[in-house]
N, C-alpha and C positions, 0 to 999 in steps of 0.2 A: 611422788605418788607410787603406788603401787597397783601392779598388772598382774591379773591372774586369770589362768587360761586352765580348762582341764584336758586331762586325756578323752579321746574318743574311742567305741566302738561298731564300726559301721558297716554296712550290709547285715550284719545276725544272721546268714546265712540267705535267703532267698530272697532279702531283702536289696537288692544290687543295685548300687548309686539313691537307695533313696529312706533305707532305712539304719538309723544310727542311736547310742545312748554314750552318756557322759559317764564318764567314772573319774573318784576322788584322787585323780593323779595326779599336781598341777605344777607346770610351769610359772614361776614369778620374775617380773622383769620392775626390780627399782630404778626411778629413774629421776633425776636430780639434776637443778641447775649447774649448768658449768660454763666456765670461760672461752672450752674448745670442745669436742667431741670425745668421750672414754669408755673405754668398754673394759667390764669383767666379767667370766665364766666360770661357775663352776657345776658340775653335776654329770651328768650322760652330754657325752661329746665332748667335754672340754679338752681332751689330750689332741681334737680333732683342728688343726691352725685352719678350715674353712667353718667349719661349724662353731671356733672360738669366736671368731669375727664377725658372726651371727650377720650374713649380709643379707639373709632373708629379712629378716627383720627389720634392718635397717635401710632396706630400697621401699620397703613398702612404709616403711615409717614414714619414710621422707618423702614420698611420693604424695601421702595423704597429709601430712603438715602444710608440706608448702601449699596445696589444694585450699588448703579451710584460711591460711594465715596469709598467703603468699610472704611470707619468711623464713628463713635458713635456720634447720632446726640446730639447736646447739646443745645436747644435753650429755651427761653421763649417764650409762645404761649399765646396771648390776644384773644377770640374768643367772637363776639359776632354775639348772634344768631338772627333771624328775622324768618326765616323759622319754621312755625308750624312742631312740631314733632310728628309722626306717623299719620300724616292727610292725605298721599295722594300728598304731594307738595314737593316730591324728598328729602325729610332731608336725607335720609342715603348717597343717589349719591351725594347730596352738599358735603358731608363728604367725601365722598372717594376721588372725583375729586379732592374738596380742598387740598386733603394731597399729592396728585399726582403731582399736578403743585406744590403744596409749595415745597415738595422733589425735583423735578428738578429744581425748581428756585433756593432754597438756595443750591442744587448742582454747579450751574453752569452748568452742563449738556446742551449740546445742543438739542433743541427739539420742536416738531409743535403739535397743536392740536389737529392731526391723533395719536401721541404718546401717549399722556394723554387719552385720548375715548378711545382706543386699550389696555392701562395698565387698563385701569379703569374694562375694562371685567373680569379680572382675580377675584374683586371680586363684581362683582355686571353682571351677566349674561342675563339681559334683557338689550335690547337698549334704550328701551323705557324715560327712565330718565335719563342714562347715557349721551343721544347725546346732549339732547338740552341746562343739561347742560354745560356740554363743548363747542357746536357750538354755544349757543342760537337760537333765531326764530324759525318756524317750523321744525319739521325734520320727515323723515320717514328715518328708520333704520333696517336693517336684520344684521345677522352674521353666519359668513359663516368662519369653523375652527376656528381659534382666533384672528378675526379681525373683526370691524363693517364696514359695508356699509351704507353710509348715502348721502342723499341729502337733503340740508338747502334751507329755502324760507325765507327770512329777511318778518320782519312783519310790516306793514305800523303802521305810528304812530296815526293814527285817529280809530284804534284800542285799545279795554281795555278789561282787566279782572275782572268779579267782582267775589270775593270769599267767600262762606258760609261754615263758619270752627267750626261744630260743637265742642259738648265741652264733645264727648266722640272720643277717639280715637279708632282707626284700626289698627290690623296686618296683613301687605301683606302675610304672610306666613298663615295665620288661614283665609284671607277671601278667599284663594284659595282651601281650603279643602271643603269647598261649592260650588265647579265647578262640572259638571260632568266630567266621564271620558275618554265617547264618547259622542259626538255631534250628531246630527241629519242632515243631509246633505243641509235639506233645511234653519236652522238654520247656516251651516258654508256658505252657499252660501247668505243667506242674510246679513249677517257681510263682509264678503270680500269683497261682490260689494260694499259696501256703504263705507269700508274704502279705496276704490281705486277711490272711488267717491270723496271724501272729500281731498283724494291728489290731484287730479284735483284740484277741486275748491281752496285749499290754494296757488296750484302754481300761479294757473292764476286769484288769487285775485278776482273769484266770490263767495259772501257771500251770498249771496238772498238763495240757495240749501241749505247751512250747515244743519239747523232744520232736514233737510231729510237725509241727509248723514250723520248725527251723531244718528243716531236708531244704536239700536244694539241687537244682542239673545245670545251672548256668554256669556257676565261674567254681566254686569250693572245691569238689573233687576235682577239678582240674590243676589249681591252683597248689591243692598239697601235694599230690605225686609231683612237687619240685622238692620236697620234703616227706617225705611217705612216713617217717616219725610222726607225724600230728597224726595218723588215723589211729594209733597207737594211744596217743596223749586225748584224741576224742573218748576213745573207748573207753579210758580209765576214768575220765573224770563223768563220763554217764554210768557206767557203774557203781561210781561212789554216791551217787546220789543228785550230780549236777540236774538242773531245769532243763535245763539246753547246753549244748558244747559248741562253737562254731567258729570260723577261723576270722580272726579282728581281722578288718579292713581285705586288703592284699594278703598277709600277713607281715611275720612268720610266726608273730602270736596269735596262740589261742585261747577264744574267750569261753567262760563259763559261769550264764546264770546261777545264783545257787539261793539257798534259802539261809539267814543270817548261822541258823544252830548246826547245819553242813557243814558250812565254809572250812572248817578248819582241819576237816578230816577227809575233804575233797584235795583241800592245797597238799597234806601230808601225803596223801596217798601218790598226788602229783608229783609230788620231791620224792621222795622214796624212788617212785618210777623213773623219774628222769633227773638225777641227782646233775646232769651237766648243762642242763637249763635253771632259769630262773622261776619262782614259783612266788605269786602275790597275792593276797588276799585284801581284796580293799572296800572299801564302801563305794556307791553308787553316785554322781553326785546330781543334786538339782537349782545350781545357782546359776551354772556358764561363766561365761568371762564376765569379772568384776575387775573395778576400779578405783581403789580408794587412795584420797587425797592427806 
């Protein structure tokens, strides 16, 4: 069978821990009977002997096989990667979701994609990346006990993502130790409104507002002055014509809305600008993780 997971991008700016969209980036994980256990890698991270070994993947594989089967999983795993790792573009929730649906697929188990989002909480606690992987298109997500609440907006195709991935990485966990610990009220009042703004506008496909509804005071500017380049890499790509510009996830990529007939002259202007970064132009995606036999 085959597993496929996409890239995510989540917060959109003032959207923090609860707003996220998929994009056509994906991880594939073939995965085939065998006599003993086999792993192969290749793509973003494989030069990496923890990341070759893919053990995310395979505690949580194994964790949810033995759950549905109580039996010792025994397969050969071909994993190739596409998703930049620790940039900001969901690599860890590709991982987990992928090993969720691969566990229930090669279970047999019956199951929908409330069940995979909902097992995926156990270990990954923000919605933010977990839904859109799974749902794909837009989502806005809360949770509430141990289950997400989500609603998806499918993403028109005359939409793209351009993406500036730089060539140092971030940890979600160390870019959150530079948050404060109290906010300022007129700071949580100006992030709220503007992320309840921007769910407006993705439902009702008005793009013209994003620029204004993607400001944020919570975590963004604080998060780039670890990198003072992106307000750089923002600039240029709202100048060229970007929707919105806003930094993926933690980072240390930055994402940018654009309209299909942009795209190509937003990514140029991007490369040009910052010829020592990576620059991608891709589709949006609306499937989530699939699993075919």
């Amino acid at each position: 069978m085959v597993i496929s997971v996409p890239a995510t991008s989540a917060n959109l700016g003032p959207g923090f821990d609860a707003l996220g969209l998929a994009i056509d980036l994906r991880n594939e994980i073939v995965i085939k009977p065998s006599q003993f256990l086999s792993i192969s890698t290749k793509g973003e991270g494989a030069e990496n002997p923890k990341i070759r070994k893919n053990s995310l993947f395979l505690t949580v594989f194994d964790e949810n096989y033995k759950r549905l089967t109580q039996k010792e999983p025994i397969f050969r795993f071909e994993f190739t990667n596409n998703i930049p790792i620790s940039r900001g573009l969901g690599s860890s929730s590709a991982v987990i979701v992928g090993a969720i649906l691969a566990a229930y697929t090669a279970s047999g188990a019956k199951h929908n994609k409330r069940d995979i989002l909902n097992r995926a909480l156990v270990y990954e606690n923000h919605p933010d990346n977990i839904t859109p992987a799974v749902m794909g298109g837009f989502n806005v997500a809360c949770v509430e006990g141990d289950r997400v609440y989500s609603k998806k907006r499918r993403l028109p195709e005359y939409l793209r993502a351009v993406l500036v991935i730089p060539d140092k990485t971030t940890s979600t966990a160390q870019s959150r130790t530079i948050l404060p610990k109290v906010y300022k009220k007129e700071e949580t009042v100006y992030s709220l409104s503007r992320a309840a703004f921007m769910t407006a506008l993705f439902m009702n496909e008005s793009w013209d507002l994003l620029r204004i509804a993607s400001k944020d005071k919570l975590h963004q500017t604080r998060r780039m002055k670890l990198m003072p380049e992106l307000f750089d890499v923002q600039n240029v790509a709202l100048k060229h014509g970007a929707l919105m510009s806003t930094l993926s996830g933690s980072g240390s990529t930055f994402f940018s809305l654009c309209y299909e007939d942009d795209a190509q002259k937003i990514a140029t202007a991007l490369q040009n600008s910052f010829p020592q970064f990576r620059v991608m132009n891709k589709p949006l995606d609306n499937f989530g993780a699939t699993a075919k036999s």
